[in-house]
C-alpha angles and dihedrals in degrees: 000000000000129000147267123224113186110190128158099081123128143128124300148171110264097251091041129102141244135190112210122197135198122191108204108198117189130040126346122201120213085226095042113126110225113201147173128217135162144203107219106199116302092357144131113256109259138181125269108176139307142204138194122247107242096021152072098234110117139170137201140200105244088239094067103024099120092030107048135064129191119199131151140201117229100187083053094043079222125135115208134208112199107191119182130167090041118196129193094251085065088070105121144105112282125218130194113207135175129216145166097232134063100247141131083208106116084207088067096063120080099180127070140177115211101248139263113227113243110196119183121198115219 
């Protein structure tokens, strides 16, 4: 099965940027959906952005499209979550999860990391 492993989370300046990570060991699959969600406090998980595997297509929550990129690094097996312009409303827990469907349906994915906190300071 393998794991996922997000770092890369910490505490910033709303304005400021992070770069989250997230080490997929195990198999990898060319038609696997990488994605990223998070749980702001006392909220409900939602979805951040994906990618496929071996593809450009991306997606992006509304919330974060300007502001977020989502890349990743084959050779690395890593997924990568640029976030730049933070708010304070991007404060959360972020997840990394892997799937096998495009979807930003959490229910899709079958693979999760445990989460790296993000904090923005207002």
């Amino acid at each position: 099965q393998g794991q996922l492993i997000e770092s890369g989370g910490g505490s910033v300046q709303a304005g400021g940027s992070l770069r989250l990570s997230c080490a997929a060991s195990g198999r990898i699959y060319s038609s696997s959906v990488m994605a990223w969600f998070r749980q702001p406090p006392g909220k409900a998980r939602e979805f951040v952005a994906l990618t496929r595997w071996h593809s450009s297509s991306t997606l992006y929550a509304d919330s974060v499209k300007g502001r977020f990129t989502i890349s990743r690094d084959n050779a690395k097996n890593t997924v990568y979550l640029q976030m730049n312009s933070l708010k304070a409303e991007d404060t959360a827990v972020y997840y990394c999860a892997k799937g096998s469907n495009y979807s930003s349906n959490q229910a899709e994915y079958t693979q999760w990391g445990k989460g790296t906190q993000v904090t923005v300071a207002s």
